[in-house]
BATOR-537780 format. One line per 2 residues: their letters; for each residue y, z, x of N, C-alpha, C. Coordinates in steps of 0.2 Angstrom, whole numbers, always signed. Layout:
A> Y/Z/X/Y/Z/X/Y/Z/X ~ ...
***
This chain:
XX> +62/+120/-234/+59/+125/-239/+51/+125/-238 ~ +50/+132/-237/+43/+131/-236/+40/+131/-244
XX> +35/+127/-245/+30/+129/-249/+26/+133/-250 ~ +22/+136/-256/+20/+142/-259/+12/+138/-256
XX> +8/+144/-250/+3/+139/-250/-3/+143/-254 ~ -2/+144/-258/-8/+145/-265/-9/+138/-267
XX> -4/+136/-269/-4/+127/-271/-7/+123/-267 ~ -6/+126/-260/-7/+120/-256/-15/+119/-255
XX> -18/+113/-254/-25/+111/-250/-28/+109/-247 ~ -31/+108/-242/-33/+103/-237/-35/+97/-240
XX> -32/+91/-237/-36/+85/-241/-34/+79/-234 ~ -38/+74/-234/-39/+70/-228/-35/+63/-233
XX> -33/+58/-230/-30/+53/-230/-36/+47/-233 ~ -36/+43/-235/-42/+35/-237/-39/+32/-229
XX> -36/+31/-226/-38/+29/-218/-42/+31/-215 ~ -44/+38/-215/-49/+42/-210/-56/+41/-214
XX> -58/+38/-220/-64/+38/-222/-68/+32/-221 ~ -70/+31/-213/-73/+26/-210/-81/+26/-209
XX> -84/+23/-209/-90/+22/-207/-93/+26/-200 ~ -96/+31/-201/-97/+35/-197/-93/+39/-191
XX> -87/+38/-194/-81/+40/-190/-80/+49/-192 ~ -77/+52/-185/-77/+59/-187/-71/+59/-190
XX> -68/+65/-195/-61/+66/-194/-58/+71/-197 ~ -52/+72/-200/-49/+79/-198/-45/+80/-207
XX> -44/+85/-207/-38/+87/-214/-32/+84/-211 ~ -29/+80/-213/-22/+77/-210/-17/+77/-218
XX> -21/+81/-222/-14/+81/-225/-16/+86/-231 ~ -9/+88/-235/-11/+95/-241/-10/+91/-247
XX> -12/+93/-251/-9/+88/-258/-8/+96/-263 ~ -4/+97/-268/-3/+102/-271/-5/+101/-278
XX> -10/+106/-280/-14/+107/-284/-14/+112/-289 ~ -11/+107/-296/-8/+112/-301/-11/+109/-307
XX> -13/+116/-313/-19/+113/-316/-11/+117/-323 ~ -14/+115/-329/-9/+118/-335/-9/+123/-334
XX> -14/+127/-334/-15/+133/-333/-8/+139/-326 ~ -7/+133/-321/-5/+139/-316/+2/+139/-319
XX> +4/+145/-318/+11/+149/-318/+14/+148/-313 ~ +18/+141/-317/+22/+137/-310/+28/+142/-308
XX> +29/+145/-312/+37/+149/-312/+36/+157/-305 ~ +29/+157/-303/+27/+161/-300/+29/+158/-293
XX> +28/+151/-292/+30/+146/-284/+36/+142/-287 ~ +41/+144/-286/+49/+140/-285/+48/+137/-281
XX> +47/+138/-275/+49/+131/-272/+44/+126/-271 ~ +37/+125/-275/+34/+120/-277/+38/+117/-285
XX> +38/+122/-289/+41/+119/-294/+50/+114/-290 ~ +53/+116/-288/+58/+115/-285/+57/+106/-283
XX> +52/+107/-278/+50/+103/-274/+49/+96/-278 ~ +44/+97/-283/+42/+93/-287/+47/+91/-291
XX> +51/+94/-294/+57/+92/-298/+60/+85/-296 ~ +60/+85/-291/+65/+77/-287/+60/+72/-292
XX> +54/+72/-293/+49/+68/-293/+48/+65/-302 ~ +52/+73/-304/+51/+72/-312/+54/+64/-317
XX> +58/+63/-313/+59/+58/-318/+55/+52/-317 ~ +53/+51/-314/+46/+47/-311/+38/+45/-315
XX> +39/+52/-318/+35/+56/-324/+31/+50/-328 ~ +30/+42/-330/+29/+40/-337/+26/+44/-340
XX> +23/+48/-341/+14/+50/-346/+20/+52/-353 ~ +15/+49/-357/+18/+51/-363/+20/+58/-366
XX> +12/+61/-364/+11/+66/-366/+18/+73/-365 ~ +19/+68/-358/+25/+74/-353/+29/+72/-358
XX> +32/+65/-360/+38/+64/-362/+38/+67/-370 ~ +34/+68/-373/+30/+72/-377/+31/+78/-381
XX> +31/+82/-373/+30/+90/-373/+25/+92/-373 ~ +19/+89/-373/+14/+92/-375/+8/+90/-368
XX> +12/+91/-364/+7/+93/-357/+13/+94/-351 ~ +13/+97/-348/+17/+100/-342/+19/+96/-337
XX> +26/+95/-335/+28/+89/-331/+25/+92/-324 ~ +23/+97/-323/+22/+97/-316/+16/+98/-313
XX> +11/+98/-320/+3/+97/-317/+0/+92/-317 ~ -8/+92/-315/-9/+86/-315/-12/+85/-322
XX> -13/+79/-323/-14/+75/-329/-21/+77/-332 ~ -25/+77/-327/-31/+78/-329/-36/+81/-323
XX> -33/+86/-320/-35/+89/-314/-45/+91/-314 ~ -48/+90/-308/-55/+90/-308/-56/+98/-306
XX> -62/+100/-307/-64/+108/-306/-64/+108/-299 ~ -61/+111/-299/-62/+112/-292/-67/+115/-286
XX> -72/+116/-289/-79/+118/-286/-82/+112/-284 ~ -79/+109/-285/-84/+100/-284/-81/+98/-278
XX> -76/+102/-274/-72/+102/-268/-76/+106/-263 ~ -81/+109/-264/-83/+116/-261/-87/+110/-256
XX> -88/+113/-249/-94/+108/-245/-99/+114/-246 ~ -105/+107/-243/-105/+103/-241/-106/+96/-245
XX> -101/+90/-245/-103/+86/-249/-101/+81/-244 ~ -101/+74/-248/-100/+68/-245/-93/+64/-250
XX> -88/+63/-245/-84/+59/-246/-82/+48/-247 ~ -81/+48/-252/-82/+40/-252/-74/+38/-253
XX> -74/+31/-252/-68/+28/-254/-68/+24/-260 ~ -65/+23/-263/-65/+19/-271/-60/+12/-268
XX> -57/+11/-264/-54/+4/-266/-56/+3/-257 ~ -61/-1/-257/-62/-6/-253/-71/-9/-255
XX> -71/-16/-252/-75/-18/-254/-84/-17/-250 ~ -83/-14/-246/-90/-10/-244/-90/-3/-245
XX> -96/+1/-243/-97/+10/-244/-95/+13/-238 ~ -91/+15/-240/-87/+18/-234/-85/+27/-235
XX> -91/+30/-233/-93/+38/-233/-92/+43/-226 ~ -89/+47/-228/-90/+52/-221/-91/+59/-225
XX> -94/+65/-223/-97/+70/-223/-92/+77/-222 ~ -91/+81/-225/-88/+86/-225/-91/+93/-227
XX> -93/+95/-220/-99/+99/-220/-98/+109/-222 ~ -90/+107/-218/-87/+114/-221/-81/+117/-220
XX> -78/+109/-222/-69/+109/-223/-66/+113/-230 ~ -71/+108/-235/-71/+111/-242/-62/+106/-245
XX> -62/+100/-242/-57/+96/-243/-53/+94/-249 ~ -49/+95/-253/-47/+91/-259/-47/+85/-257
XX> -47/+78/-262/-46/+72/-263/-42/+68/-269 ~ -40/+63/-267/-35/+59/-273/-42/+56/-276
XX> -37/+55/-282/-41/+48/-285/-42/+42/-284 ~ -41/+41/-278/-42/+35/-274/-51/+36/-271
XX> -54/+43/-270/-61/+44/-267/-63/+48/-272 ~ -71/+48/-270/-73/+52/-275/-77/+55/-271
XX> -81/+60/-275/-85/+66/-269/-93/+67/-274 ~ -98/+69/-269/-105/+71/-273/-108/+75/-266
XX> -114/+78/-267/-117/+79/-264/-125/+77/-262 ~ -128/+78/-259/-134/+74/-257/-140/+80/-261
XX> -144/+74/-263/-149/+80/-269/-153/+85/-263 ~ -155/+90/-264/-158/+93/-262/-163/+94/-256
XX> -164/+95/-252/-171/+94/-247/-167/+89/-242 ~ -162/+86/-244/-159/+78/-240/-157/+81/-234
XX> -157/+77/-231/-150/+76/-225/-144/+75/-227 ~ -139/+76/-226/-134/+71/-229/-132/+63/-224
XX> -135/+63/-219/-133/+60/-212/-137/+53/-215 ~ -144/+55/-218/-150/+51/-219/-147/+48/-226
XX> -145/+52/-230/-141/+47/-236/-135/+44/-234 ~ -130/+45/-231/-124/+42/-230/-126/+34/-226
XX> -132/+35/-221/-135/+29/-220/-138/+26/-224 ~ -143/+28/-229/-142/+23/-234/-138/+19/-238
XX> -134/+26/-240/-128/+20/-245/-124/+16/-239 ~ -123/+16/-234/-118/+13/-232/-123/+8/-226
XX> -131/+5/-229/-133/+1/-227/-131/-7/-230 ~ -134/-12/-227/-132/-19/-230/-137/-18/-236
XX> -141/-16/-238/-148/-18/-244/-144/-13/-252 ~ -141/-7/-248/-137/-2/-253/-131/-5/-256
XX> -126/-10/-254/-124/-14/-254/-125/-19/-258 ~ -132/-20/-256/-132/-27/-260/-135/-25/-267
XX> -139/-20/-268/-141/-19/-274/-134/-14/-279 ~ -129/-14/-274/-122/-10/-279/-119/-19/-282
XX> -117/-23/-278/-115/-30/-278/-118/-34/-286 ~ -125/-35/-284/-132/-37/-289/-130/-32/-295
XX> -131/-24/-294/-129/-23/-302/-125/-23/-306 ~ -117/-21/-303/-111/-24/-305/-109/-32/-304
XX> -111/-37/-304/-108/-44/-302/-107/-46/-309 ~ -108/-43/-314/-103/-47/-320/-95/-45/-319
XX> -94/-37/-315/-88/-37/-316/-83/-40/-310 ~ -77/-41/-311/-73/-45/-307/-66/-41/-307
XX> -65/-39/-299/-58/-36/-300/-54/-38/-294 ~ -48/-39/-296/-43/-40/-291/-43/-36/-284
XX> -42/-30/-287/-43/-24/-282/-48/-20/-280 ~ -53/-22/-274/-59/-20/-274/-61/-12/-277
XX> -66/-11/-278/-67/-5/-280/-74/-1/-282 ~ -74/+3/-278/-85/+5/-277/-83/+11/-283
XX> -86/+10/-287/-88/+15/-292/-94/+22/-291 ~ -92/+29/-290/-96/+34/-291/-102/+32/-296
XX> -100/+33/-303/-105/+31/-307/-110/+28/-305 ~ -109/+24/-304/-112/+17/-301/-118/+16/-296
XX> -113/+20/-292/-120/+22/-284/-125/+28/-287 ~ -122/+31/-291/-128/+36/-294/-134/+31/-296
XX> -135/+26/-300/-139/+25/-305/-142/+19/-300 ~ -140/+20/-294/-145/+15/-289/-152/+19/-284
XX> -158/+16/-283/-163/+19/-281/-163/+20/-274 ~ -164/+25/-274/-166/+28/-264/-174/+28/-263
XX> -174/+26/-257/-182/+26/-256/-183/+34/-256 ~ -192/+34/-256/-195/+40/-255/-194/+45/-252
XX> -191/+52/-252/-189/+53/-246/-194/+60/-241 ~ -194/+59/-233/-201/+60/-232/-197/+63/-225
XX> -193/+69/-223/-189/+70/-219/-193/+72/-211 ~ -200/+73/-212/-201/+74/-207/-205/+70/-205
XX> -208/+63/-205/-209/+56/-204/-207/+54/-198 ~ -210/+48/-195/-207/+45/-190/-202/+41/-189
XX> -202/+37/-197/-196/+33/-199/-189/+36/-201 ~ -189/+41/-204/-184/+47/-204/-181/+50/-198
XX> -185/+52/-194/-184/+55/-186/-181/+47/-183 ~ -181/+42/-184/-178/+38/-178/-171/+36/-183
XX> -172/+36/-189/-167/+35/-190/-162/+39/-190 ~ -163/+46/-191/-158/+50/-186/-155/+50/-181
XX> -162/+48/-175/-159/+46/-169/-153/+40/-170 ~ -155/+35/-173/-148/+30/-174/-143/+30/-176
XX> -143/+37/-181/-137/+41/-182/-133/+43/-178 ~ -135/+45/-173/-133/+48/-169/-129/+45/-162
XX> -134/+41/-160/-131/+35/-159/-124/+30/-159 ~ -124/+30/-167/-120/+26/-171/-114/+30/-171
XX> -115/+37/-171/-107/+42/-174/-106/+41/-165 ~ -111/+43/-159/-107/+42/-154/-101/+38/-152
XX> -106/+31/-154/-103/+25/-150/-97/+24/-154 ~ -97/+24/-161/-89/+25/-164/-83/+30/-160
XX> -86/+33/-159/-83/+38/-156/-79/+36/-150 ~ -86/+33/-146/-82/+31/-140/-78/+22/-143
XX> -79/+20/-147/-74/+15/-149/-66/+16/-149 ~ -65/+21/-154/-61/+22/-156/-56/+26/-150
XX> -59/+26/-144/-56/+30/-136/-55/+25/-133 ~ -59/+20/-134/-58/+15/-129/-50/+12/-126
XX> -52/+14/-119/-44/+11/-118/-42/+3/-115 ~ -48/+1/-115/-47/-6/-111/-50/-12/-118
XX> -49/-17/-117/-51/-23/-121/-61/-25/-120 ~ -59/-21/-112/-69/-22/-110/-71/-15/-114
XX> -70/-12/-114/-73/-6/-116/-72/-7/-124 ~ -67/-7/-128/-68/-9/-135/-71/-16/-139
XX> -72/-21/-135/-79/-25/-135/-86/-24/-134 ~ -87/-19/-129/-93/-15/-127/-98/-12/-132
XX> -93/-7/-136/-91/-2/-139/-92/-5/-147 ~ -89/-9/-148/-91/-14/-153/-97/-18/-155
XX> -100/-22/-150/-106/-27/-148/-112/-20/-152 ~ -110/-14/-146/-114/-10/-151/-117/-5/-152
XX> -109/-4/-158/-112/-3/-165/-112/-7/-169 ~ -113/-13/-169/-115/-19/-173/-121/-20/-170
XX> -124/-17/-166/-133/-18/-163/-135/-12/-168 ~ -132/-7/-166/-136/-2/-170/-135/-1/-176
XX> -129/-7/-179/-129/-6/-187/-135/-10/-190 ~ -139/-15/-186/-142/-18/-188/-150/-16/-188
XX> -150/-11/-182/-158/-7/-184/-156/-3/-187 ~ -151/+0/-188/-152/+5/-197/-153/+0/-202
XX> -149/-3/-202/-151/-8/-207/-158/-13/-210 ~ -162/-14/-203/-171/-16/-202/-174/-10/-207
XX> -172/-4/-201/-176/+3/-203/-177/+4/-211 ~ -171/+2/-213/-169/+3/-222/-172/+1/-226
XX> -173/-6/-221/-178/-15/-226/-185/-8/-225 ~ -188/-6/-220/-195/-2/-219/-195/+3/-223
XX> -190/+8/-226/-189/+13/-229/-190/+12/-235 ~ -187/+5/-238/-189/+3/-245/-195/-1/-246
XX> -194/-4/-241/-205/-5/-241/-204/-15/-242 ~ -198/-17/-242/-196/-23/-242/-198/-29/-240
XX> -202/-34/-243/-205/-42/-240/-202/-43/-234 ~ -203/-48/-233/-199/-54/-227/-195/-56/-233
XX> -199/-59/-238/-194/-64/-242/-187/-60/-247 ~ -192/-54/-247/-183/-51/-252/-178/-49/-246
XX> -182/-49/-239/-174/-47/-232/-170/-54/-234 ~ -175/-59/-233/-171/-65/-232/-168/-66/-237
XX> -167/-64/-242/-164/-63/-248/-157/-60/-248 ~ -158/-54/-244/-153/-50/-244/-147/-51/-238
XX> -152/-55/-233/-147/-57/-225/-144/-64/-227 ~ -146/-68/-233/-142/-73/-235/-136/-74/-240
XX> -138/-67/-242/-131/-63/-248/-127/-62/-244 ~ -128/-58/-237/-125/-54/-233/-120/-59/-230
X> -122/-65/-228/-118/-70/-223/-110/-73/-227
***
């Protein structure tokens, strides 16, 4: 039974949202708000039917919200790229870039875009440094959850250095960008145990001058790195 693909839409899996990793739309999710006239797509309606009993929301059992939409469906212009994709359940920042796929996402990721004038490449390495990490950890440590989980919210209301794109500290850290999306690259093709060791060693080298570079972007002591390499361990 084919699907009606009005409904359908591009969206990528939480496995493919790696740190500096490239990757692909690997999967459609079907996207239905109250509003759409489901009776217009049978065999989505069709489709989903199998699923209905599964349904708990009150509201469905109710009547008073449609068993076959979503509960509380997001606008969907905030899918438009170019933006930056994140993952919500794991315990570091783990972002990749969708520049103009224009991807849906589950409520498992959340999406933003990089303010204005940005790189996206220069922010994604920010957030996804040890020091951004640690000041998300440092802000939220009252809360405690069983099931790791990086809040959007959250990353908003943390501070980014100055930002100054045509600098020399900005230009090299591109260069390490670059670098870094390489050599994942060649990681991830690695066919031998010497090569996926190699390939490893570094970018765990070149995680760690983005990470210097960062201490320099934020203008950071000795004593608050040592601070932050002692949290880290």
């Amino acid at each position: 039974m084919a699907l009606e693909i009005d409904l359908l839409q591009p969206s990528v899996s939480g496995t493919q949202i790696k740190r500096y990793r490239d990757w692909v739309s690997d999967q459609l999710i079907i996207y239905t708000a109250r509003e759409t006239p489901i009776k217009n797509f049978p065999n989505v309606a069709t489709y989903l039917e199998q699923f209905r009993g599964l349904n708990s929301c009150r509201e469905v059992k109710e009547g008073r919200h449609p068993w076959w939409a979503l509960h509380r469906p997001r606008d969907q212009s905030i899918f438009e790229s170019p933006k930056i994709i994140g993952l919500t359940t794991t315990k570091s920042i783990e972002l990749i870039f969708d520049p103009n796929s224009s991807v849906y996402v589950t409520d498992a990721m959340y999406v933003f875009r990089a303010p204005k004038g940005w790189d996206p490449w220069h922010l994604i390495a920010i957030m996804q440094s040890k020091l951004f990490l640690f000041l998300y950890r440092t802000a939220n440590q009252g809360e405690s959850r069983v099931i790791p989980q990086i809040k959007a919210s959250k990353l908003e209301t943390l501070p980014v250095p100055g930002y100054e794109p045509a600098s020399p500290k900005w230009n090299q850290l591109s260069v390490l960008i670059s670098h870094m999306r390489n050599a994942t690259e060649q990681r991830g093709a690695a066919q031998t145990e010497r090569d996926k060791t190699f390939y490893e060693n570094k970018c765990a080298s070149l995680d760690r001058q983005i990470d210097n570079l960062v201490y320099e972007l934020y203008d950071l002591t000795p004593e608050e790195i040592a601070i932050i390499e002692g949290q880290s361990k």
